[in-house]
C-alpha positions in Angstrom: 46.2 140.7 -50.9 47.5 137.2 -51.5 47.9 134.5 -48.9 51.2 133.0 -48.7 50.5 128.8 -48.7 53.1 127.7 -46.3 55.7 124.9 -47.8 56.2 121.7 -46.3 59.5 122.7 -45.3 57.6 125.6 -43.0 55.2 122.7 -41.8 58.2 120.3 -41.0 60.1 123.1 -39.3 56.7 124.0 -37.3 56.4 120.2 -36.5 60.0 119.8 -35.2 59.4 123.1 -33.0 56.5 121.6 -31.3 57.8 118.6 -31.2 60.0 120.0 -29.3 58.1 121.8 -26.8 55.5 119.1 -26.4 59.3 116.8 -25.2 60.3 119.9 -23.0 57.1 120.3 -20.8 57.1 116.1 -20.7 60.6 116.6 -19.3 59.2 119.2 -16.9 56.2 117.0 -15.6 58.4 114.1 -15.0 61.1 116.2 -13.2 58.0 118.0 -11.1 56.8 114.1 -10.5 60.3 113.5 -9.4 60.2 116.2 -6.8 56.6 115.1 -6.0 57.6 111.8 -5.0 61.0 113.3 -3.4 59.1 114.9 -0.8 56.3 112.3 -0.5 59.1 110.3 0.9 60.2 112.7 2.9 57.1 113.2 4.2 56.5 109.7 5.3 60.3 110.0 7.1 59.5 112.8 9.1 55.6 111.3 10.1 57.9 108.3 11.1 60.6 110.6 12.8 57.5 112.3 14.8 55.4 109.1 15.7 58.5 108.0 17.4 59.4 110.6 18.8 55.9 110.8 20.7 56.7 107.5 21.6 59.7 108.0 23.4 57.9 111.0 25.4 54.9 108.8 26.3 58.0 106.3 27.8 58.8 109.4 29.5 55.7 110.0 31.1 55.7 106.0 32.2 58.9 106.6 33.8 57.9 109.8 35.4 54.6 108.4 37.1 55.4 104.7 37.3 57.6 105.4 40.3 55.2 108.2 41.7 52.1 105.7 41.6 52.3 103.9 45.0 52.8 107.0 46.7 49.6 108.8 44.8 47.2 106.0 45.0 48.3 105.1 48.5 47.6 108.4 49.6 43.9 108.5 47.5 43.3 104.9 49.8 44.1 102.7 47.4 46.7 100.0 48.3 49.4 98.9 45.8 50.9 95.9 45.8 51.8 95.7 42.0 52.8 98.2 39.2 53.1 96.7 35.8 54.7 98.2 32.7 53.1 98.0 29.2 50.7 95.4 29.9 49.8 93.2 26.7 46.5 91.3 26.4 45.4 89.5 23.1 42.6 86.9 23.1 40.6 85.9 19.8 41.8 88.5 18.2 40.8 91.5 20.7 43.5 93.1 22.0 44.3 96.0 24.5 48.0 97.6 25.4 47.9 99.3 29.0 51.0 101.7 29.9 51.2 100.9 33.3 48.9 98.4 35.7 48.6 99.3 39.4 46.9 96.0 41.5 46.4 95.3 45.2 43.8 92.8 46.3 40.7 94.4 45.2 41.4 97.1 42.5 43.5 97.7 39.5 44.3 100.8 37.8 45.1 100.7 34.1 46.6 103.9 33.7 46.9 105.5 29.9 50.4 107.6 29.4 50.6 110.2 26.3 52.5 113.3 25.6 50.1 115.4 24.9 47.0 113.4 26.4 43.3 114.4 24.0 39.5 113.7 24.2 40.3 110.8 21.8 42.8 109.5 24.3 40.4 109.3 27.5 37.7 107.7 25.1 39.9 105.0 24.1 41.4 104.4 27.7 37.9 104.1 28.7 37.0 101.6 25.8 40.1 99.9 26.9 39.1 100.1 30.6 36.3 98.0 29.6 37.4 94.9 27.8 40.2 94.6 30.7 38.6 91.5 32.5 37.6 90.0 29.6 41.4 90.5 27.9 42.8 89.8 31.7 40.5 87.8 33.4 43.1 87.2 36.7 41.7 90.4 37.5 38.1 89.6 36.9 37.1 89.5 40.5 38.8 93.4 41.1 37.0 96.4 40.6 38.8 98.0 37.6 39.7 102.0 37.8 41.2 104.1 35.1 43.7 106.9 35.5 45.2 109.7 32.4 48.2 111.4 32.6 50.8 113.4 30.1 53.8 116.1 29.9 50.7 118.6 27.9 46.7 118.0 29.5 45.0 120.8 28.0 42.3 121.7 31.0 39.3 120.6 29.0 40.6 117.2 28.6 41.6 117.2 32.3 38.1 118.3 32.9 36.4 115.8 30.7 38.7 112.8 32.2 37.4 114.0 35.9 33.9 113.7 34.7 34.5 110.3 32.8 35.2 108.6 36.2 39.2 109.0 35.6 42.2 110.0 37.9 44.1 112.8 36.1 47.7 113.0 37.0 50.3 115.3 36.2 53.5 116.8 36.5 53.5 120.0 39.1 57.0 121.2 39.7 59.3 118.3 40.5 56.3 115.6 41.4 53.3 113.8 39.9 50.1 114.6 41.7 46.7 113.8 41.0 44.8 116.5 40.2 41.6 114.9 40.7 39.8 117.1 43.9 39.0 115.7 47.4 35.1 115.1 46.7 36.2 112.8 43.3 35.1 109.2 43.6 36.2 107.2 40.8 33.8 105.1 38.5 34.3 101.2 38.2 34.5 100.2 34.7 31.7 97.3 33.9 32.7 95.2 30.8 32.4 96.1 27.0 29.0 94.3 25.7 29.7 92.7 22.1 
């Protein structure tokens, strides 16, 4: 049986073919890499979208407690003189950002506000809680107390906050209450070591 030897019109046409694939799939990748970075994009918008939107509910749970505050920490013994919004404190380069700031003459409340309030959330607070009179230090001669609250506290982080020293405050029905129990005795913050 003989072998047919292709001609170099076969090869040229069998070049061209592949040639011709091999420009097809690069047209495919690039279109796919297209779509790729399409929704990349998109991606990032929504993230955006979504971290803003969580911001505008934590300025809902401000507004929701900021109000309800004096009335709540009066009734736990605590005077109020003060309640400050979105407290900002920067010094050599340490900063902290407290949602709300409740002071009288001897104690101030720095009280953390998130939608849907974590573990990670009360362990920053509390990080927070302790650079306060160093990032403040007007209030460096008051006994510094922290306070949680959010729209969603799953009970373990309610739980967790109680035993961290913390007042816990939520929504129930129409009002804010603290849900911290009778027998709760908050824990001063002491300052941060470096």
């Amino acid at each position: 049986m003989a072998t047919i030897q292709p001609t170099f019109d076969d090869i040229w046409r069998l070049f061209q073919e592949t040639n011709l694939q091999f420009q097809e799939t690069d047209r495919k990748f690039q279109e796919t890499d297209r779509k790729f970075q399409e929704t990349d994009r998109k991606i990032k918008e929504m993230t955006i979208s979504i971290g803003r939107l969580g911001n505008k509910l934590g300025d809902f749970v401000e507004e929701m407690v900021r109000p309800a505050a004096v009335r709540l920490f009066q009734e736990r013994g605590i005077a109020v003189h003060e309640v400050h919004r979105q407290v900002v404190a920067n010094r050599q380069g340490v900063a902290i950002e407290v949602d709300l700031l409740v002071v009288n003459d001897e104690d101030v409340v720095a009280i953390e506000c998130k939608s849907t309030l974590s573990v990670d959330d009360v362990n920053e607070h509390l990080v927070r809680l302790g650079k306060l009179k160093e990032l403040l230090p007007s209030y460096a001669d008051k006994r510094v107390l922290g306070a949680v609250t959010g729209m969603v506290i799953p009970d373990h982080v309610a739980t967790y906050a109680y035993r961290q020293g913390l007042f816990v405050l939520a929504q129930s029905g129409e009002s804010v209450v603290i849900l911290n129990d009778a027998h709760f005795q908050p824990k001063a913050c002491v300052a941060n070591r470096k």
